[in-house]
C-alpha positions in Angstrom: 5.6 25.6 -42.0 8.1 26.3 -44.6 11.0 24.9 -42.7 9.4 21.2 -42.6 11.1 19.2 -45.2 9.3 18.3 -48.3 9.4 14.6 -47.2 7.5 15.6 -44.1 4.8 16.7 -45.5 4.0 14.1 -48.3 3.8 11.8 -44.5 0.7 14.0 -43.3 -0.4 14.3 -46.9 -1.4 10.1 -46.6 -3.8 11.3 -43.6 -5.7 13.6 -45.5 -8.4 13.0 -47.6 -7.7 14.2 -51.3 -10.3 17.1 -51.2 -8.8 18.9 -47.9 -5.1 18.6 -49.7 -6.6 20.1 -52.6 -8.7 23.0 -51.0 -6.3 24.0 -48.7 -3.0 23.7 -50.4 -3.5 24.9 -54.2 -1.9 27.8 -55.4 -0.4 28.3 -52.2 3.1 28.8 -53.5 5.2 27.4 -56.2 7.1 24.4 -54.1 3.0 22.8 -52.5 2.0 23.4 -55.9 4.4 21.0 -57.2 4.3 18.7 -53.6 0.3 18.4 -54.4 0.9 17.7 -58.5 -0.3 14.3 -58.3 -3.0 15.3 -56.7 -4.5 17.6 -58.4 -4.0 15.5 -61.8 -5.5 11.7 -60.4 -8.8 12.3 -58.9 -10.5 10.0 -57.7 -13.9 9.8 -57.0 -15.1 6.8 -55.6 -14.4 8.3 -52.4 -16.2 11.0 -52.2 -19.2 11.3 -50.2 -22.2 12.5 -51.6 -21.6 15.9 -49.6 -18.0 16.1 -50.4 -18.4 15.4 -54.2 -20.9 18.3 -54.7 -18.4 20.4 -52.9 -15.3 19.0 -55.4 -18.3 20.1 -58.4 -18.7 23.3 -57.2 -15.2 24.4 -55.1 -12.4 22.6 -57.1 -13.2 21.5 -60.5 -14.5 24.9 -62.2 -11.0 26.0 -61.3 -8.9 23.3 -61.5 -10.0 21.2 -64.2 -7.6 21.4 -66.8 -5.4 19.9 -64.5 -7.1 16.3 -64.0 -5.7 14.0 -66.3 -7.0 10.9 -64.3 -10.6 10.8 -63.4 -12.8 8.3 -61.5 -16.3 8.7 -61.7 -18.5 6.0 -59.6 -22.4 5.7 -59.0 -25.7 7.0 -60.8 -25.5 10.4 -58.4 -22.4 11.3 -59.6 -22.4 9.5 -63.6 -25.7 11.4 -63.6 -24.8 14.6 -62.0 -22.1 15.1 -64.7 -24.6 14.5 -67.7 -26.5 17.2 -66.3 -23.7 19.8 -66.1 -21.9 18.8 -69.0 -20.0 22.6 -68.6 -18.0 21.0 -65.9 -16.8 18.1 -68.1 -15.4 20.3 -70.7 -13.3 21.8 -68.2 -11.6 18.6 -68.1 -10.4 19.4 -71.7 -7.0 17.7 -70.8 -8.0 14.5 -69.6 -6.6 11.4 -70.8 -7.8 8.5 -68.5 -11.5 7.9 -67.8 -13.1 5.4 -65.3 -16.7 4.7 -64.8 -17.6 2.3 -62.0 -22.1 2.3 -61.9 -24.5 -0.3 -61.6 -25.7 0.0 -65.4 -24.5 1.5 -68.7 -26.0 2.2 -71.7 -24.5 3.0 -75.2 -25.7 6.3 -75.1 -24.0 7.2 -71.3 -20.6 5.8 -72.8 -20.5 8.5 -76.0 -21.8 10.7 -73.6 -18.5 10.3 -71.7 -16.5 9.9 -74.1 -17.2 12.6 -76.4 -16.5 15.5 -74.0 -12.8 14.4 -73.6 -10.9 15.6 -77.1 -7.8 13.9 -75.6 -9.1 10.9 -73.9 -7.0 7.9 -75.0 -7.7 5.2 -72.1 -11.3 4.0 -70.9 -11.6 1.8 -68.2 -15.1 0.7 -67.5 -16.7 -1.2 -64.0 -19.7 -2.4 -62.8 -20.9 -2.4 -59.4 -23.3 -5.5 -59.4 -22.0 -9.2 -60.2 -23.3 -10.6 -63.5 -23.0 -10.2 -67.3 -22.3 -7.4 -69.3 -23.4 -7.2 -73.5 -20.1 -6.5 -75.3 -22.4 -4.6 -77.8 -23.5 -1.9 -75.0 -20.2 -1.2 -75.1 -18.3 -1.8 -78.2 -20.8 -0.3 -80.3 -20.3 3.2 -78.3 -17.8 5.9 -80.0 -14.3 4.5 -79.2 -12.9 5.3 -82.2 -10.1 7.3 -80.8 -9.8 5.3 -77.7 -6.2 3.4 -77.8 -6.5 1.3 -74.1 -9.4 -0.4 -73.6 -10.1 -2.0 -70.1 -13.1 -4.2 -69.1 -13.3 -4.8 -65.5 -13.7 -7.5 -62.9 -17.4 -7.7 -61.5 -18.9 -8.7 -64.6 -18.8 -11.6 -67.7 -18.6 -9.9 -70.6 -20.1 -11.7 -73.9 -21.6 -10.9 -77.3 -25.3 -11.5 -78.2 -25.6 -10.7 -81.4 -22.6 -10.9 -83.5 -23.9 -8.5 -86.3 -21.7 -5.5 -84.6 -19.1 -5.9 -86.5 -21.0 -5.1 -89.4 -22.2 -1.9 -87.8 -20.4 1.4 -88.7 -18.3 3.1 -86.6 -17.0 -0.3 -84.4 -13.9 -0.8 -86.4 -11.8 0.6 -83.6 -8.2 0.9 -85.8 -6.9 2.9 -83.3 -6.8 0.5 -80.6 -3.6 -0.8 -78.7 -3.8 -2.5 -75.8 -7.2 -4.3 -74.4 -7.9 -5.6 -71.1 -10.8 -7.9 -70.3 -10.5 -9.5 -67.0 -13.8 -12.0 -67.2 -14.3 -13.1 -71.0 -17.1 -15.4 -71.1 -16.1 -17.6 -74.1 -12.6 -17.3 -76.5 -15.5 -17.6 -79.1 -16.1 -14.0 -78.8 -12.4 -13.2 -80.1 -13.5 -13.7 -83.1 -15.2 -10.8 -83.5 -13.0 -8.5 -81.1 -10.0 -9.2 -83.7 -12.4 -8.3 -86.1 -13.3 -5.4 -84.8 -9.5 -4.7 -83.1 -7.2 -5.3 -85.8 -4.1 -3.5 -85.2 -3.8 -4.4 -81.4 -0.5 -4.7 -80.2 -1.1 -5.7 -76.5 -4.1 -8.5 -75.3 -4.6 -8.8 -71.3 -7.6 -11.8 -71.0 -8.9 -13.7 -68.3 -11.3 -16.3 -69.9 -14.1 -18.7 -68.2 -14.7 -21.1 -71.1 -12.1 -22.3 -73.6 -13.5 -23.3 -76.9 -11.9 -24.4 -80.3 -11.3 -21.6 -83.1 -11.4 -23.3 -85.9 -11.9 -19.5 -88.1 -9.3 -16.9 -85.9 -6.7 -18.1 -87.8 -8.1 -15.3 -90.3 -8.7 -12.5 -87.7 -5.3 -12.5 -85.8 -4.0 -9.0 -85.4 -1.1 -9.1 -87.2 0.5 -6.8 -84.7 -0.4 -8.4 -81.6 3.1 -9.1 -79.7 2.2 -8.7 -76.0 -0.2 -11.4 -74.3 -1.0 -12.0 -71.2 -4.0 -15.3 -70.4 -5.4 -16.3 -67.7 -7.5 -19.6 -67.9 -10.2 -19.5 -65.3 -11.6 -22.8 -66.2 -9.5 -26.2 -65.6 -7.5 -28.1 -68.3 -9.1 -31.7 -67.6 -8.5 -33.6 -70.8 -5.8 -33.9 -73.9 -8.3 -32.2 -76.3 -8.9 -29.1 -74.3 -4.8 -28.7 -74.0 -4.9 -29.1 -77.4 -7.0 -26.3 -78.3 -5.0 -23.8 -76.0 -1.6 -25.0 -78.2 -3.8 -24.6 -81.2 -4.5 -21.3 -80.2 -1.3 -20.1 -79.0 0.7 -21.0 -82.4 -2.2 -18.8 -84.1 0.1 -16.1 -83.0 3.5 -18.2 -83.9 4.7 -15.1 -86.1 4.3 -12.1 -84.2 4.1 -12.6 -80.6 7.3 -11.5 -78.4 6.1 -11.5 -74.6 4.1 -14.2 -73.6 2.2 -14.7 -69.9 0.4 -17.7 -68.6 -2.1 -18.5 -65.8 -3.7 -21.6 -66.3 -5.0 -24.5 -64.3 -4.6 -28.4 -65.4 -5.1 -31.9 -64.2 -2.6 -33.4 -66.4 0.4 -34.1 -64.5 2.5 -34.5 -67.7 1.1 -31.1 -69.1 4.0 -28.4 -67.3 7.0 -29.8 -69.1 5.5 -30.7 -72.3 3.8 -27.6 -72.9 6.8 -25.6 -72.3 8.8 -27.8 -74.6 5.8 -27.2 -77.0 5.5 -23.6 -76.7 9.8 -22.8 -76.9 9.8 -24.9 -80.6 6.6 -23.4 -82.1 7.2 -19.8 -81.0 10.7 -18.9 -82.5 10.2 -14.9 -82.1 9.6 -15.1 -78.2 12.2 -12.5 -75.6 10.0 -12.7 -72.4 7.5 -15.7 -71.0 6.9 -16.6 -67.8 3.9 -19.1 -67.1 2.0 -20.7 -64.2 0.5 -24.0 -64.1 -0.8 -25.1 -61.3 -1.2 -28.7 -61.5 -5.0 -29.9 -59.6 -6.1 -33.1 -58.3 -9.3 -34.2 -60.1 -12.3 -32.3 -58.6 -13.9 -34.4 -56.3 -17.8 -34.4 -55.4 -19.0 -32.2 -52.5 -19.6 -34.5 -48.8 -23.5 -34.4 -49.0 -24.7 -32.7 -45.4 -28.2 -32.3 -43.7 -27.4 -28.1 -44.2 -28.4 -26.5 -47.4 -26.1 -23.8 -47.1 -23.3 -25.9 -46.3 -23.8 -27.6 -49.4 -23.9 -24.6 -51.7 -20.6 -23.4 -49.6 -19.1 -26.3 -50.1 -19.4 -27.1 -53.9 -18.4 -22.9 -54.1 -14.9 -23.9 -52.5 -14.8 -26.9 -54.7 -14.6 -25.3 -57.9 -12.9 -22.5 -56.1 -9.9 -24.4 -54.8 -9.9 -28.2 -55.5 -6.4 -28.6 -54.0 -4.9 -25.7 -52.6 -1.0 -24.9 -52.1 0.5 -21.6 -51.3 1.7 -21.0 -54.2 -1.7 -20.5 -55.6 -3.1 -19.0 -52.4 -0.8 -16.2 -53.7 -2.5 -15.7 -56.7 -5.9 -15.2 -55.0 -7.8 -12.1 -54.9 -10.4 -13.6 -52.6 -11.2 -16.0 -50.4 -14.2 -18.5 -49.0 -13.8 -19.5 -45.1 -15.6 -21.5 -42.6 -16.5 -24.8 -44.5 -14.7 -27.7 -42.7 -12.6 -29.1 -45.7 -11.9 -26.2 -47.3 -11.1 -24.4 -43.9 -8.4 -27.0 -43.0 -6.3 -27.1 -46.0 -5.9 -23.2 -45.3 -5.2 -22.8 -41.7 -2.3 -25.5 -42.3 -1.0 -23.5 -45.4 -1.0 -20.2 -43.7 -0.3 -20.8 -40.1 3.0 -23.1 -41.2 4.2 -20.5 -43.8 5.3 -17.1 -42.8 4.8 -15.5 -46.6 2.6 -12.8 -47.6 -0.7 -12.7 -49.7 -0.1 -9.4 -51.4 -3.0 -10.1 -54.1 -5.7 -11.5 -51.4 -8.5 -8.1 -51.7 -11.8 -10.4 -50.6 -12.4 -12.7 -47.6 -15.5 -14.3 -47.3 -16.2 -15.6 -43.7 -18.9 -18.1 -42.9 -18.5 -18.1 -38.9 -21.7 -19.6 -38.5 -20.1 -23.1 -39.2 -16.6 -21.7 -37.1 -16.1 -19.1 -34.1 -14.0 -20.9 -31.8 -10.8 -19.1 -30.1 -9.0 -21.3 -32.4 -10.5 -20.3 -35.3 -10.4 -16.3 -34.4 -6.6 -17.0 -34.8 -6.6 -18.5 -37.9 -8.6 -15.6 -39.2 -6.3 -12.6 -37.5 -3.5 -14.7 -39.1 -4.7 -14.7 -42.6 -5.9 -11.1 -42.4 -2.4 -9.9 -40.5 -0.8 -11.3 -43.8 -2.7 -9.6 -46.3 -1.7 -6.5 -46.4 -4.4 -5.5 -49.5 -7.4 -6.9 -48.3 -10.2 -4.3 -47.6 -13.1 -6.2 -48.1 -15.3 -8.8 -45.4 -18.4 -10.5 -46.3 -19.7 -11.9 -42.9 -22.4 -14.3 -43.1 -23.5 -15.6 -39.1 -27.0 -16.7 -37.4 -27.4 -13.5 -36.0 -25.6 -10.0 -35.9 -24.6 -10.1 -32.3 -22.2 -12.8 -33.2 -21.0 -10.9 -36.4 -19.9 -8.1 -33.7 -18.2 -10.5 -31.5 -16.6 -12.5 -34.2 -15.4 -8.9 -35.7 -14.4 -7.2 -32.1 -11.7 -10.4 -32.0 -9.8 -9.1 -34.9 -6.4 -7.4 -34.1 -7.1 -3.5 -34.5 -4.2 -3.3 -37.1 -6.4 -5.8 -39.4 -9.8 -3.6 -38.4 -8.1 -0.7 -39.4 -7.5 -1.9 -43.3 -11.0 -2.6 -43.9 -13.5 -0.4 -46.2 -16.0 -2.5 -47.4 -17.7 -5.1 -45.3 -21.1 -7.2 -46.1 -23.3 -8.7 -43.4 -26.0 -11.3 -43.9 -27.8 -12.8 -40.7 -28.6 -15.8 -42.2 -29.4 -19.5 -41.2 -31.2 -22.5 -43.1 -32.2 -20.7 -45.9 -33.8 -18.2 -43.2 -32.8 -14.6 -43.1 -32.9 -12.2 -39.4 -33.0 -9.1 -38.7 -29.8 -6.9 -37.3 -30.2 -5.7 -33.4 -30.8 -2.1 -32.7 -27.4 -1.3 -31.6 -25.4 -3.2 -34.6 -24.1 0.2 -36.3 -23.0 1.5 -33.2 -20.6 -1.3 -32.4 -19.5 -1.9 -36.2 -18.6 1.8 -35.7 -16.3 1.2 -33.0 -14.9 -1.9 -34.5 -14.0 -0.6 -37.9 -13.4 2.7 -37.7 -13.1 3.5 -41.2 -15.1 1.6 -42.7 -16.8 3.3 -45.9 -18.7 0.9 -47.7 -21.5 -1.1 -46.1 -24.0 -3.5 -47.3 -26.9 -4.9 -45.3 -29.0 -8.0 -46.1 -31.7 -8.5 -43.8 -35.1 -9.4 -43.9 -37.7 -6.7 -43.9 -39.3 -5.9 -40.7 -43.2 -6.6 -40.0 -45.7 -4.3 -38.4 -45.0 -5.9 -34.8 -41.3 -4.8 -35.1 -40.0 -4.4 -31.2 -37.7 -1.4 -30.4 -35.1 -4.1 -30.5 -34.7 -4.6 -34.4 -32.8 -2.1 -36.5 -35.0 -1.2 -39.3 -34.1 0.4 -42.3 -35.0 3.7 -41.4 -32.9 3.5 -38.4 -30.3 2.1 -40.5 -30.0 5.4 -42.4 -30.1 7.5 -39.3 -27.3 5.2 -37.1 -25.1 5.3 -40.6 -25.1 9.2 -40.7 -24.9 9.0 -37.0 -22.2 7.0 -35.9 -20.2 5.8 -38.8 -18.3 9.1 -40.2 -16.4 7.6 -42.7 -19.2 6.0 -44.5 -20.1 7.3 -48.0 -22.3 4.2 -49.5 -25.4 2.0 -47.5 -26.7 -0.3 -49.3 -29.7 -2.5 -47.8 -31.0 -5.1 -49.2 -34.4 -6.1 -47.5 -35.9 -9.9 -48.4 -39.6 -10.7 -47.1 -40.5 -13.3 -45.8 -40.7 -16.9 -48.1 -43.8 -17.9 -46.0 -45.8 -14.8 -48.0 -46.8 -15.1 -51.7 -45.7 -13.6 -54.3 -48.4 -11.2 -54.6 -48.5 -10.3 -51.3 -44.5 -10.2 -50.9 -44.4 -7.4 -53.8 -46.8 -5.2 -52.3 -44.8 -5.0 -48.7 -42.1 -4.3 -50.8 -43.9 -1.8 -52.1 -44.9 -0.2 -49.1 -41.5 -0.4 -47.5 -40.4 1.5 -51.0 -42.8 4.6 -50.2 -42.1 4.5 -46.3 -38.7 5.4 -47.3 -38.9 7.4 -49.9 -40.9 9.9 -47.7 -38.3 10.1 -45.1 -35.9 9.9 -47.6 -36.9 13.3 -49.3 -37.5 15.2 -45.6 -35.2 18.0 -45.5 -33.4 16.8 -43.1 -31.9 13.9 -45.2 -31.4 16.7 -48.5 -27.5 16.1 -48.2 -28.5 12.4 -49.0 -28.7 10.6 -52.5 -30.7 7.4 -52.6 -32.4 5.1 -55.6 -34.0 2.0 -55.8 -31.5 -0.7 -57.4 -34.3 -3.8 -57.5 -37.6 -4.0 -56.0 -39.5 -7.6 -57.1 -41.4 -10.0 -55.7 -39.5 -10.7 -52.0 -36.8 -8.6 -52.5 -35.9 -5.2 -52.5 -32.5 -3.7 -52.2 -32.1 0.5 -51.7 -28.6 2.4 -52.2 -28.0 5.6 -50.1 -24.9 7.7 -50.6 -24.2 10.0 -47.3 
């Protein structure tokens, strides 16, 4: 063992999951103590199954904790575990990075965090659910030693009420650099200059852009480093206006400048730039994308709800696509006609790579021809990052097929896959046998989300119901950490009636759910309303 190079074993370090290297190889001797050094200091938790992270708690970290400087905390079992042995955070008393990725935060969780960490100087924060997120929940929290601030993707982030500013204690002066990858408004910067006034470094990715007739007032006077990124499209002269307004607020300061932005103006790229190289004298590095659009044109009405909904999705989405900005994509819809087209003849006809493309939704309901299979291999064989499927079909048996076609090299890569059986607004249930054959399809697979419609009283031993669901995960799919179902009832029941079979599906579970054989389980209920109710389980 001594004799293998060092090189060799960093090579079978990449097929080991973080907690064996760690168990196995610390304190060994003094060269796999230094081989396993980034290890031991960048833990990441997110996956960890629930077994394996009580094991980390109880084998690794009361030793080793002074030696994490990176930490990764996701979900309520572990965010809450950790409030509840605070002894083990303080062993951490060297960290300096700190992610939370859950489904909900409140102020008091964030100073919780926070607080414990004497050295902490970077906060990153994630949620799991799509939606919007209060700036105030947040910003109001103690930060006031924090110097990078990062908002994450998954969420819009806005102010309500604008009186935190006024608050004590949300002057953060010590803040640098903040990242905020889904502003809602630029109306909100406003009162993050307020509150930020000596950053140097701003990293935004805005949905609306509105004027800012008062920021002129505000601007950080250190700010030097920007980097923007303009979700919504330039369509007329007085929106391009605004930005160039808004840009020149920074005219005295700002040295590196980076653009993303989307226009219709076909005279906007050279003018702009001319624009931007007289007004901004103290500039050293910019580099800018504009993508110039054809005018967004109205969806093709058709007799299929969904297809209509799909369809104005890829509109906004991608209104004219080239490769170029196929490049710049983190995600992608398929399997509406028009949108569908313009991609197979970009991708089969170009032999580049999508190194950013993380998300690929596939609708093979509308397409699941031979043809079709080799557009999708194609697309996944070239994106080397993507580890994520949402699969929406008519019924799970053609979800199977549709993933069996896949090369194995592209089954391999994925981690996270959504499946919806649905059809006309109508939802169906998954066949017994479904997690058996996603098992053998994608092998290591570690995130899975079900949405499927509850099952009735005359179930046949043909339908996968949640309580199989649980069993089949732990079962057959090894790799899994995270099931999350979420069960719709039927719209033909009222709303009365829907809540209380959601309800009783809630206390069916939660029975078997706290039988000792599932004790190396964590499970909560995320939403249970009317005709929906959606359960997380962490094996």
């Amino acid at each position: 063992m001594e004799k293998l190079p060092d090189e060799l074993w960093l090579s079978v370090f990449i097929y080991l999951h973080k907690f064996d290297i760690l168990y196995s190889f610390h304190s060994l001797n003094l060269r796999f103590q230094k081989l396993i050094g980034s290890y031991e200091s960048n833990i990441n938790l997110s996956d960890f199954s629930y077994k394996l992270f009580n094991r980390f708690c109880r084998e690794i970290l009361p030793i080793h904790g002074h030696d994490i400087h990176y930490l990764t905390i996701k979900g309520t079992h572990q965010l809450n575990f950790f409030r509840e042995n605070s002894t083990l955070l303080q062993r951490m008393d060297c960290l300096q990075c700190l992610t939370l990725i859950g489904r909900q935060y409140s102020i008091e969780l964030i100073d919780f965090y926070v607080k414990h960490f004497p050295l902490l100087n970077t906060f990153r924060i994630k949620l799991i659910n799509y939606g919007e997120q209060r700036l105030e929940d947040i910003l109001s929290s103690n930060l006031l030693l924090i110097t990078n601030l990062s908002l994450l993707e998954g969420n819009e982030y806005y102010f309500d009420g604008k009186n935190i500013v006024k608050q004590p204690g949300t002057r953060l002066s010590r803040l640098k650099t903040l990242t905020i990858q889904n502003l809602k408004t630029t109306s909100d910067l406003y009162y993050l200059f307020e509150m930020m006034f000596n950053l140097e470094e701003l990293n935004l990715s805005v949905n609306q852009f509105d004027s800012q007739p008062l920021l002129n007032s505000v601007v950080p006077k250190c700010l030097t480093m920007m980097n923007l990124e303009l979700n919504c499209t330039l369509h007329d002269q007085q929106t391009i206006e605004m930005l160039r307004e808004f840009l020149f607020l920074f005219r005295k300061q700002l040295k590196s400048l980076k653009l993303v932005i989307y226009c219709t103006d076909k005279s906007f790229d050279i003018e702009f730039y001319q624009n931007l190289k007289e007004n901004l004298p103290y500039l050293v590095s910019f580099a800018y994308s504009v993508e110039i659009l054809d005018p967004p044109r109205p969806p093709l009405p058709t007799e299929d709800t969904d297809s209509d909904r799909l369809a104005m999705i890829c509109e906004v989405l991608f209104p004219k696509m080239t490769f170029q900005r196929l490049q710049k994509e983190t995600q992608l819809v398929l399997g509406v006609d028009d949108q569908h087209s313009q991609l197979e003849s970009l991708i089969l006809s170009d032999g580049k790579s999508l190194p950013k493309l993380r998300t690929v939704f596939i609708f093979g309901k509308f397409r699941n021809s031979d043809a079709d299979m080799i557009f999708y291999s194609k697309l996944l064989s070239i994106s080397p990052n993507v580890t994520r499927l949402e699969v929406t079909h008519s019924s799970s048996t053609q979800t199977i097929d549709l993933l069996s076609k896949l090369p194995i090299t592209v089954r391999r890569m994925i981690k996270n896959l959504k499946c919806s059986n649905c059809y006309k607004e109508c939802t169906f249930e998954f066949h017994l046998t479904f997690l058996f054959e996603l098992s053998q399809i994608l092998p290591n697979l570690r995130d899975l989300i079900l949405f499927t419609i509850m099952p009735g009283d005359n179930t046949t031993e043909t339908i996968l119901t949640p309580k199989l669901a649980i069993e089949h995960s732990r079962k057959y799919c090894k790799r899994l950490i995270h099931l999350r179902m979420k069960l719709k009832v039927g719209s033909h029941y009222g709303e009365n009636v829907a809540g209380l079979i959601a309800q009783k599906m809630g206390q069916e579970l939660e029975v078997y759910l706290k039988d000792d054989q599932c004790k190396d389980l964590f499970y909560e209920d995320v939403f249970k309303d009317g005709h929906l109710y959606i359960l997380d389980v962490w094996l």
